[in-house]
Biopython code that builds the backbone (N, CA, C, O; Angstrom):
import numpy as np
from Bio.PDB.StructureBuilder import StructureBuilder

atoms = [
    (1, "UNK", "N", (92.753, -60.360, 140.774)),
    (1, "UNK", "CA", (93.918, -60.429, 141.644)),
    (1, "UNK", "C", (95.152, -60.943, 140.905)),
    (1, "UNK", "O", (95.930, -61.589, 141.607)),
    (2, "UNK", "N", (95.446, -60.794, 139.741)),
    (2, "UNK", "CA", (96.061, -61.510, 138.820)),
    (2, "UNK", "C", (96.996, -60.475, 138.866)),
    (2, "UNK", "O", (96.475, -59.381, 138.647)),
    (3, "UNK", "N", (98.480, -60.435, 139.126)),
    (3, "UNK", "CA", (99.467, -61.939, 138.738)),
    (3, "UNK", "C", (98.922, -62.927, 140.674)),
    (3, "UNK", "O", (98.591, -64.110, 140.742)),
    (4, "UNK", "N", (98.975, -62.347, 141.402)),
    (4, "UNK", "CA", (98.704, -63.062, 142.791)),
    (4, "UNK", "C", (97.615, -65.000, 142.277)),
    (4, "UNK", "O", (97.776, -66.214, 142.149)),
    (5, "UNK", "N", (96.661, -63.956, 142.200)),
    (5, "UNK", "CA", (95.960, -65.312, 141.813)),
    (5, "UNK", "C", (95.116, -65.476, 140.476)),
    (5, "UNK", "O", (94.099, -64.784, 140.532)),
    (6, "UNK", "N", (95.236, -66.157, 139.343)),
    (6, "UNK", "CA", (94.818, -65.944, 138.085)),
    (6, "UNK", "C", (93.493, -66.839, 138.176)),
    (6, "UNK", "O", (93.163, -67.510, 139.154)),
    (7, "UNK", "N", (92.799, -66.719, 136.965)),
    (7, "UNK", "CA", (91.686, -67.479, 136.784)),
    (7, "UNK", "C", (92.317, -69.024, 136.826)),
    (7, "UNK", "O", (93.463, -69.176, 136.403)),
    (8, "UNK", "N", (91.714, -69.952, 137.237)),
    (8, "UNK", "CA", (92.135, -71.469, 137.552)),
    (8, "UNK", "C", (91.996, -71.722, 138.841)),
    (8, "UNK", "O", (91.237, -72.486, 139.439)),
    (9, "UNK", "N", (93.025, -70.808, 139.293)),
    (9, "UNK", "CA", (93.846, -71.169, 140.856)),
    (9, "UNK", "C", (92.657, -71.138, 142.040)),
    (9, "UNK", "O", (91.862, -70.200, 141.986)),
    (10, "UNK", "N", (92.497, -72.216, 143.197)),
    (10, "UNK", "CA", (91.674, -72.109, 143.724)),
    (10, "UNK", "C", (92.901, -71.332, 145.238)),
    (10, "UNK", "O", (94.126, -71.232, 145.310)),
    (11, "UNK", "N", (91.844, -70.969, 146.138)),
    (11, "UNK", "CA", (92.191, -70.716, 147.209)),
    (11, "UNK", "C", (92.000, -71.255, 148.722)),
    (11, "UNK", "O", (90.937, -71.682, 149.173)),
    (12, "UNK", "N", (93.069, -71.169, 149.335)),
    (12, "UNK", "CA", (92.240, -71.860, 150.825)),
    (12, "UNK", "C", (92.543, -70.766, 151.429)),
    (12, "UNK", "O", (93.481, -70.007, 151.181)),
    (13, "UNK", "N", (91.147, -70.622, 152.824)),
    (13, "UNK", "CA", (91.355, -69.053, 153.488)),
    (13, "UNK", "C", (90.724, -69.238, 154.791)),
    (13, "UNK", "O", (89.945, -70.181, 154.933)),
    (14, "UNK", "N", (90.968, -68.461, 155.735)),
    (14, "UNK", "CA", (90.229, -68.972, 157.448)),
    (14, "UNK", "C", (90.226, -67.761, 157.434)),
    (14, "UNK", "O", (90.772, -66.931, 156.708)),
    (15, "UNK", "N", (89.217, -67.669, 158.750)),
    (15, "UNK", "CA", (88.504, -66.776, 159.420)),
    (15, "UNK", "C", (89.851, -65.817, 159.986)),
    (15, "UNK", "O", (90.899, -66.356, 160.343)),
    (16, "UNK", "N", (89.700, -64.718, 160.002)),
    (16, "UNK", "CA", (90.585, -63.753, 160.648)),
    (16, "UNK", "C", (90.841, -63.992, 161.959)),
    (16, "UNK", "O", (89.785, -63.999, 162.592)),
    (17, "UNK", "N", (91.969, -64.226, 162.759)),
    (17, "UNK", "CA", (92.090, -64.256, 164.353)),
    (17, "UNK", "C", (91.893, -63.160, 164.677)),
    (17, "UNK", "O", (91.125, -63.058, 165.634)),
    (18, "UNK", "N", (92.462, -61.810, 164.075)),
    (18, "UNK", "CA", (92.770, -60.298, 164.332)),
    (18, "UNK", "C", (91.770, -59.962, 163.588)),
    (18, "UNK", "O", (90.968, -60.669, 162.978)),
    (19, "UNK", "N", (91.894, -58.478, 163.704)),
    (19, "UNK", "CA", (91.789, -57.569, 162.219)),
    (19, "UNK", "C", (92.644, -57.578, 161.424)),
    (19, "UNK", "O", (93.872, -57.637, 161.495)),
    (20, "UNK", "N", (91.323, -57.464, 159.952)),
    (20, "UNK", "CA", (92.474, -57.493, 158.903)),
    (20, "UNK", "C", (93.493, -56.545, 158.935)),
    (20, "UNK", "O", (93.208, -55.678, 159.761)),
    (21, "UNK", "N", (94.638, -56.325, 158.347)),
    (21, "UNK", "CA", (95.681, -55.791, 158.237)),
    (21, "UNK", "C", (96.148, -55.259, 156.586)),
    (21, "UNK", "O", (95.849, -55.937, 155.602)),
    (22, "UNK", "N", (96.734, -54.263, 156.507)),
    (22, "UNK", "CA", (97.359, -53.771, 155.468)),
    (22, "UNK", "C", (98.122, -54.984, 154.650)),
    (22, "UNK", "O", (99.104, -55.677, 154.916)),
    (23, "UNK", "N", (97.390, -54.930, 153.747)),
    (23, "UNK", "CA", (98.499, -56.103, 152.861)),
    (23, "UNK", "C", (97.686, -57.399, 152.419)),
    (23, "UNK", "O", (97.719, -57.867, 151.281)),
    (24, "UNK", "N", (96.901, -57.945, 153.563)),
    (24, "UNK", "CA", (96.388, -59.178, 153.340)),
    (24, "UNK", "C", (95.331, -59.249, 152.591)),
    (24, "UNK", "O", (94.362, -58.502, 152.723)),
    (25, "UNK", "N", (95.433, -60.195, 151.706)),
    (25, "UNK", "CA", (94.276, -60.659, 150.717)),
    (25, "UNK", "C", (92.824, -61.153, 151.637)),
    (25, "UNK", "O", (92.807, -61.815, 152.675)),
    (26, "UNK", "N", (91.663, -60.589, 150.874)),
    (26, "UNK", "CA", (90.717, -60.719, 151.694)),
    (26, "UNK", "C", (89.308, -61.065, 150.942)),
    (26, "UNK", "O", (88.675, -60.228, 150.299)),
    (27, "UNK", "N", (88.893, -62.502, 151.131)),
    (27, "UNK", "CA", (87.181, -63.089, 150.871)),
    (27, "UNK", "C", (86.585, -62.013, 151.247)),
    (27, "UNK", "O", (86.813, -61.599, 152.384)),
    (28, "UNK", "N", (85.754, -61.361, 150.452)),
    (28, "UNK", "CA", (84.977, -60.049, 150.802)),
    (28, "UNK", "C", (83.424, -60.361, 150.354)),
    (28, "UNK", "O", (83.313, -60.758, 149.194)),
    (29, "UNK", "N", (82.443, -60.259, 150.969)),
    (29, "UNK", "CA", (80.903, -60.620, 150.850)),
    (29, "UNK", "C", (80.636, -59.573, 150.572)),
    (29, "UNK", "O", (80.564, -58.864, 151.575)),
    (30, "UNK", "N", (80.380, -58.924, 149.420)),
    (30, "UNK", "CA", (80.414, -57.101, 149.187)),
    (30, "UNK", "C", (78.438, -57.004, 148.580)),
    (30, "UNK", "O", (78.082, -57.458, 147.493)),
    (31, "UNK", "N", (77.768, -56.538, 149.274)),
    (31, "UNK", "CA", (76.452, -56.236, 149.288)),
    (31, "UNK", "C", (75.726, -56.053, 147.731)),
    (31, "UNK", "O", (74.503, -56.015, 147.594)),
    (32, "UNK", "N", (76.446, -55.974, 146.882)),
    (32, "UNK", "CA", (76.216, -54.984, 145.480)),
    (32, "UNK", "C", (76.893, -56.263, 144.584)),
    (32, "UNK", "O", (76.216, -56.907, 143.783)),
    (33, "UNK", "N", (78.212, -56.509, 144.821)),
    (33, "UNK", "CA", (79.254, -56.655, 143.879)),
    (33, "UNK", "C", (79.526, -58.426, 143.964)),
    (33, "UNK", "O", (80.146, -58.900, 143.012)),
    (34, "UNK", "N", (79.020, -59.508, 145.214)),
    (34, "UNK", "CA", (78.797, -60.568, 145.295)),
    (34, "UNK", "C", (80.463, -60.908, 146.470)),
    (34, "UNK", "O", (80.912, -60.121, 147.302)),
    (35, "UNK", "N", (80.827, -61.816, 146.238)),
    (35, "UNK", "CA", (82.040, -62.019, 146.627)),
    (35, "UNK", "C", (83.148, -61.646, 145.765)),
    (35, "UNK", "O", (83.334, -62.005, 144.602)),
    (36, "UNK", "N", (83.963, -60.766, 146.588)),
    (36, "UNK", "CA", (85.440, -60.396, 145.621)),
    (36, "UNK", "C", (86.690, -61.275, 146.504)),
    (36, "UNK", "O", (86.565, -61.874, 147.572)),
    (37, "UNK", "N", (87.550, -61.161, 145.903)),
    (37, "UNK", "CA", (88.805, -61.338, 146.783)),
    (37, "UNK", "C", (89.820, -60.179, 146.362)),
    (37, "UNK", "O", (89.982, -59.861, 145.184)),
    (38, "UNK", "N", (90.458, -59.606, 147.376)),
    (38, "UNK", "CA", (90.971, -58.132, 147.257)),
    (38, "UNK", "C", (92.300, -58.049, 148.298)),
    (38, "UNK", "O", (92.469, -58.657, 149.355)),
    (39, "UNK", "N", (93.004, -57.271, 147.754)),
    (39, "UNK", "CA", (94.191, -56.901, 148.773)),
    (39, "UNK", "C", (93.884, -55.792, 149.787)),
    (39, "UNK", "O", (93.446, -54.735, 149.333)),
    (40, "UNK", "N", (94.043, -55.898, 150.949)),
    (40, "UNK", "CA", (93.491, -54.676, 151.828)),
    (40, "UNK", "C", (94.664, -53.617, 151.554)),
    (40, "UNK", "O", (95.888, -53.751, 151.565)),
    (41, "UNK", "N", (93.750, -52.405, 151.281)),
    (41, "UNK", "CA", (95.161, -51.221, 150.734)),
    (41, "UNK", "C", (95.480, -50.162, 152.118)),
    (41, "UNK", "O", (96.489, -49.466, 152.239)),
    (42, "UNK", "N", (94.188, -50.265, 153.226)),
    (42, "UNK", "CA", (94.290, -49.539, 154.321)),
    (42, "UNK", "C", (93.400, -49.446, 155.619)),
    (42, "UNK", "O", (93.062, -48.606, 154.785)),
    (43, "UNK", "N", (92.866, -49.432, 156.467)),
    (43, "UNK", "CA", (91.836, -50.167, 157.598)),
    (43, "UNK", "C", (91.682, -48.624, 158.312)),
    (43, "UNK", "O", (92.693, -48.081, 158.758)),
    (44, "UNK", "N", (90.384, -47.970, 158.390)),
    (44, "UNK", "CA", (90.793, -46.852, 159.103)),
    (44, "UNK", "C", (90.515, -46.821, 160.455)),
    (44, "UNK", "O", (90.097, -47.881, 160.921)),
    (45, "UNK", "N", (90.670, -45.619, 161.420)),
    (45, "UNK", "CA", (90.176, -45.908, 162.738)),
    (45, "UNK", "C", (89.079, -46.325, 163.157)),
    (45, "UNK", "O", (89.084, -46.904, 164.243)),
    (46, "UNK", "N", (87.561, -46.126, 162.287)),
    (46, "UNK", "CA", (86.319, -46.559, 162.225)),
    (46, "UNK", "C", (85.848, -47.945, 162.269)),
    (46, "UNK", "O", (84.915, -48.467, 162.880)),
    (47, "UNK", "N", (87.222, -48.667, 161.017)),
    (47, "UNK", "CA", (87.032, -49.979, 161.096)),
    (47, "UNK", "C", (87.062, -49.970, 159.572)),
    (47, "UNK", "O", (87.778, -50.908, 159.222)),
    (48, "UNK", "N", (86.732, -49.509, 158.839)),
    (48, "UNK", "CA", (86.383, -49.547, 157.401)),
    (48, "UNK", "C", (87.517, -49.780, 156.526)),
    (48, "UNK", "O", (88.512, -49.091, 156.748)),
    (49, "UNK", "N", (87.554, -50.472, 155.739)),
    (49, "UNK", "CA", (88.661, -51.533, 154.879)),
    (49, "UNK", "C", (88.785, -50.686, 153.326)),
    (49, "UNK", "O", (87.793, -50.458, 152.633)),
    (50, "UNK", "N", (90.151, -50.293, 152.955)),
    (50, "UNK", "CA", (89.824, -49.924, 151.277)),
    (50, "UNK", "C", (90.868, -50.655, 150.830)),
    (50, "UNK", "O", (92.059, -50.798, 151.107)),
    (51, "UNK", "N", (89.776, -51.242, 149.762)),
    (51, "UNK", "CA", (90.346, -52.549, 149.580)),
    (51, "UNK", "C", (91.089, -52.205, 147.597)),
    (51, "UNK", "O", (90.578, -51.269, 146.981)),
    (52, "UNK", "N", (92.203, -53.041, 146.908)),
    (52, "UNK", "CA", (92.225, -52.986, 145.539)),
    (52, "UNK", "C", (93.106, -54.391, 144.924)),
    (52, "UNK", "O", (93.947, -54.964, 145.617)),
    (53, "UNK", "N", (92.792, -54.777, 143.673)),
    (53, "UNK", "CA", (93.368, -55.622, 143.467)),
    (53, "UNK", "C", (94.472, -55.437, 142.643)),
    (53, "UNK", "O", (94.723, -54.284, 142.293)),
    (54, "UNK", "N", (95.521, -56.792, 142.084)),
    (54, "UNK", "CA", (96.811, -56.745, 142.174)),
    (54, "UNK", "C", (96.748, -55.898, 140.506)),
    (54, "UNK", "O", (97.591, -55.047, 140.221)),
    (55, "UNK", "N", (96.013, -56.161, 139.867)),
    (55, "UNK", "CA", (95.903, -55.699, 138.212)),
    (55, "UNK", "C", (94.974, -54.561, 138.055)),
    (55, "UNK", "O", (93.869, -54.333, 138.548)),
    (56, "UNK", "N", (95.857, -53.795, 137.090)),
    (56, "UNK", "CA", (95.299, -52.331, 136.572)),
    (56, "UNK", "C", (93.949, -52.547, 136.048)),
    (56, "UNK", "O", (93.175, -51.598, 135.917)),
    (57, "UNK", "N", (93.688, -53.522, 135.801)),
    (57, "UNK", "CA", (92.141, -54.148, 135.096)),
    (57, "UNK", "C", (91.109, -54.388, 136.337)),
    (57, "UNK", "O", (89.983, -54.811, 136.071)),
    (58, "UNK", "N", (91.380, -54.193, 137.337)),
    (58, "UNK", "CA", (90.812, -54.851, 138.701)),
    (58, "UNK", "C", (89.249, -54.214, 138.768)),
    (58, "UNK", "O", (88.924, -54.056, 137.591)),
    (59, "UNK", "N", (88.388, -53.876, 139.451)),
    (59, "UNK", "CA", (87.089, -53.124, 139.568)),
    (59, "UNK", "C", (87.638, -52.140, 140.695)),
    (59, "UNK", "O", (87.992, -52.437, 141.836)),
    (60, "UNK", "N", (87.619, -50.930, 140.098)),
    (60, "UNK", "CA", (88.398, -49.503, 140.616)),
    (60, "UNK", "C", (87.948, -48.977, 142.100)),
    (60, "UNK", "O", (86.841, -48.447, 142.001)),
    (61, "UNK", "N", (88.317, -48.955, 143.102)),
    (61, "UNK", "CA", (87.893, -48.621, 144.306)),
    (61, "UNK", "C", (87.004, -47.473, 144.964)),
    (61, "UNK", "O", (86.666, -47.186, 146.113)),
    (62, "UNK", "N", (86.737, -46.835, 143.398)),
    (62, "UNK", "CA", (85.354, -45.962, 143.958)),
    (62, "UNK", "C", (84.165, -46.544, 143.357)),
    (62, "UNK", "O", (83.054, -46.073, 143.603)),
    (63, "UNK", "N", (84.338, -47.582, 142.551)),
    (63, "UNK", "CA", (82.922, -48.768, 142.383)),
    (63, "UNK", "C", (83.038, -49.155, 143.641)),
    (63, "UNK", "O", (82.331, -48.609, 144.488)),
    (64, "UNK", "N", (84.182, -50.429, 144.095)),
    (64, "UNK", "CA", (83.889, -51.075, 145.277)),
    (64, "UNK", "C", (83.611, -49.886, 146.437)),
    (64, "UNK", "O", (82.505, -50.254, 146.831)),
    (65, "UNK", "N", (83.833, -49.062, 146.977)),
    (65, "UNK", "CA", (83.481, -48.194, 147.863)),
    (65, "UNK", "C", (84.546, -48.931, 149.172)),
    (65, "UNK", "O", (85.371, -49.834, 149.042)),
    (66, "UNK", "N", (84.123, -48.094, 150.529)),
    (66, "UNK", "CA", (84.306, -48.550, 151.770)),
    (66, "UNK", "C", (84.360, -49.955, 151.918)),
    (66, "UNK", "O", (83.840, -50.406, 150.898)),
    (67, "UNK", "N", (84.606, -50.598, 152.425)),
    (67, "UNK", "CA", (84.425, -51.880, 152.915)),
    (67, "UNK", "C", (84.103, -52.002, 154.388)),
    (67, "UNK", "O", (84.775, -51.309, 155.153)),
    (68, "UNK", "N", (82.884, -53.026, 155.038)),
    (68, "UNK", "CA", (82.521, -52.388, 156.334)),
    (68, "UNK", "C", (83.688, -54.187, 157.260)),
    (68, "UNK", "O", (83.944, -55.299, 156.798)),
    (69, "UNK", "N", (83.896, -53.771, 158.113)),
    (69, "UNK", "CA", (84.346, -54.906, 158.915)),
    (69, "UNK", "C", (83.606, -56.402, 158.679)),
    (69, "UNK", "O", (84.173, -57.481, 158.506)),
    (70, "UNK", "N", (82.180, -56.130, 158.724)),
    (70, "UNK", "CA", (81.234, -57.416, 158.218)),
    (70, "UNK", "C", (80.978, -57.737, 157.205)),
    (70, "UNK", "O", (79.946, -58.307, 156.852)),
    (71, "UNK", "N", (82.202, -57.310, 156.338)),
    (71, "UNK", "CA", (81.817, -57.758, 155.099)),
    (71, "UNK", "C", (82.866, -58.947, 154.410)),
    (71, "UNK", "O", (82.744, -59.787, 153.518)),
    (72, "UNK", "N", (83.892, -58.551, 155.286)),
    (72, "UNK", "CA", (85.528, -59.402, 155.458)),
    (72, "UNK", "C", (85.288, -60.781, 155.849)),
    (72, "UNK", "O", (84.993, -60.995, 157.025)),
    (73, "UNK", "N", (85.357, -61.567, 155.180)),
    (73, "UNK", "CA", (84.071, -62.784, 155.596)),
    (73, "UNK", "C", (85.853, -63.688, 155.762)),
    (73, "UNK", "O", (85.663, -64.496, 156.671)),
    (74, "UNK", "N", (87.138, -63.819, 155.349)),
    (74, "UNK", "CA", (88.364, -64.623, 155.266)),
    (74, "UNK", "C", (89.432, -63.845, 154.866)),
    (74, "UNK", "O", (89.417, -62.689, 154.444)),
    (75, "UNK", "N", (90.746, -64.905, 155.114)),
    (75, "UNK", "CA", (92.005, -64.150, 154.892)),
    (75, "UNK", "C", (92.324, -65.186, 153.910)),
    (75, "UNK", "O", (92.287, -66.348, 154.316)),
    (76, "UNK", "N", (92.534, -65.036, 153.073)),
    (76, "UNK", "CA", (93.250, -66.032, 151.616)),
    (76, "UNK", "C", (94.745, -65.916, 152.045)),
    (76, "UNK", "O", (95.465, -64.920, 152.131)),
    (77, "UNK", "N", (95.077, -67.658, 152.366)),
    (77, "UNK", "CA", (96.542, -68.084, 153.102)),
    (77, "UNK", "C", (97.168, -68.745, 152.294)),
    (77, "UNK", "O", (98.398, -68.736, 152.332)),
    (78, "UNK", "N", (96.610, -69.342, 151.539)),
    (78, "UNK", "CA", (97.013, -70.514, 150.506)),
    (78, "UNK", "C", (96.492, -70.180, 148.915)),
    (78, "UNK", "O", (95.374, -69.699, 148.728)),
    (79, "UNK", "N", (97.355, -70.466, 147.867)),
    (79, "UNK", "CA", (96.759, -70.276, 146.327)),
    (79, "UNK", "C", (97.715, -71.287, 145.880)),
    (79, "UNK", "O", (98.946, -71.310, 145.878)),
    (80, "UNK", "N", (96.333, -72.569, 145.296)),
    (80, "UNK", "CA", (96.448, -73.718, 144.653)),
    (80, "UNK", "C", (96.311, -73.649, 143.300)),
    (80, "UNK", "O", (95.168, -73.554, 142.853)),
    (81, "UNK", "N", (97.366, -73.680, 142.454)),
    (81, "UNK", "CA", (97.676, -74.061, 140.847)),
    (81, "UNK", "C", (97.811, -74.776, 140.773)),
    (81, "UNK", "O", (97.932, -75.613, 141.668)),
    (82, "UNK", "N", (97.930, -75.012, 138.808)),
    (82, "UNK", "CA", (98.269, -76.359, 138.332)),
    (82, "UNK", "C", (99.445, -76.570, 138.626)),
    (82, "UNK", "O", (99.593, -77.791, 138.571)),
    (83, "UNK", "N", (100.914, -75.814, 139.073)),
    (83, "UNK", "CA", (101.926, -75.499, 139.234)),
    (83, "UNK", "C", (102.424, -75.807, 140.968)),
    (83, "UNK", "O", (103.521, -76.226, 141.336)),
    (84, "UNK", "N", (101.559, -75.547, 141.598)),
    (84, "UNK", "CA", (101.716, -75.822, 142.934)),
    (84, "UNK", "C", (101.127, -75.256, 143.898)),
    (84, "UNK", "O", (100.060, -74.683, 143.679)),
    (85, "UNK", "N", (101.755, -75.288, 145.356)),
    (85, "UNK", "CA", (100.785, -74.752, 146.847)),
    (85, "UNK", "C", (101.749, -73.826, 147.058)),
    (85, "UNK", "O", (102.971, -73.971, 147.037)),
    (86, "UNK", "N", (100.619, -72.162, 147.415)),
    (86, "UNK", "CA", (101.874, -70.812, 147.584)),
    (86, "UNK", "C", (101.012, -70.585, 148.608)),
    (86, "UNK", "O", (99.793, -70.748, 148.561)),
    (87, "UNK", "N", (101.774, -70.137, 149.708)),
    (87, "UNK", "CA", (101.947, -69.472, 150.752)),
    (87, "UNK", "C", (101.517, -67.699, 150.214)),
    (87, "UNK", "O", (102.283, -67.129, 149.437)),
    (88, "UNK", "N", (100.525, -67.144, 150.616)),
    (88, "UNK", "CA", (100.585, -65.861, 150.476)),
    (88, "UNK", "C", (101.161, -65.005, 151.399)),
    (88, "UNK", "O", (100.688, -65.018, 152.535)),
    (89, "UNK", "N", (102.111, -64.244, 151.140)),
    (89, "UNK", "CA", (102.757, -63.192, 151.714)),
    (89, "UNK", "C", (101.911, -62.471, 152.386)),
    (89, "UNK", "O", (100.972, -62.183, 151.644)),
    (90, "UNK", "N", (101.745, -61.908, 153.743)),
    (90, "UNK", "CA", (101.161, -61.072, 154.424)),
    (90, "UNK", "C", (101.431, -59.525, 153.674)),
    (90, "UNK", "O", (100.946, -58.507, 154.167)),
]
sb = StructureBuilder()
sb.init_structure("model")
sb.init_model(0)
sb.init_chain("A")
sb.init_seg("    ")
for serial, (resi, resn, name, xyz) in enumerate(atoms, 1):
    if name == "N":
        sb.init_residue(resn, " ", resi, " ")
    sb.init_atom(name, np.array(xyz, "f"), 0.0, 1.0, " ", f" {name:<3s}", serial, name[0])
structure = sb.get_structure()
C-alpha cells in the first residue's frame, strides 16, 4: 500500500458501519493470501469487492481474485508513523 502506508507504519481500523465503498482502504482476511490491506477499486451488485493496492509492485488483482463481502474483516481510518497520526482519505 506504499506511498499510503509503508513498511513501519501501524494502522488503526473498525468494523464497517456500511458497505465498503469505492476508495476505502480495507483489512481483508483473504482465504489463500492471509491478511492484506487493499484499496477497494469497485463493489459490484452481487456484493463482491475488487480490490488493488497503491504501488505498481502490489500483488496484481487476478492473483488476489474477487473479494467476497466476508472477507472485509475493517476499514483502515488511521496510519501511525514515526512522523505522525494521518487521517485516511475516504
Amino acid at each position: 500500500m506504499s506511498p499510503t502506508i509503508v513498511n513501519g507504519d501501524y494502522v488503526l481500523a473498525g468494523k464497517y458501519k456500511s458497505n465498503p465503498n469505492k476508495g476505502n482502504v480495507a483489512v481483508i482476511e483473504h482465504p489463500s493470501l492471509g491478511i492484506l490491506i487493499k484499496r477497494i477499486d469497485q463493489v459490484s451488485e452481487d456484493g463482491k469487492a475488487f480490490v488493488s493496492g497503491d504501488n505498481d509492485f502490489s500483488t496484481p488483482q487476478r492473483i488476489i481474485g474477487p473479494i467476497y463481502k466476508d472477507w472485509i474483516k475493517y476499514q483502515v481510518r488511521w496510519r501511525i508513523s514515526p512522523f505522525g497520526l494521518y487521517r485516511l482519505k475516504k
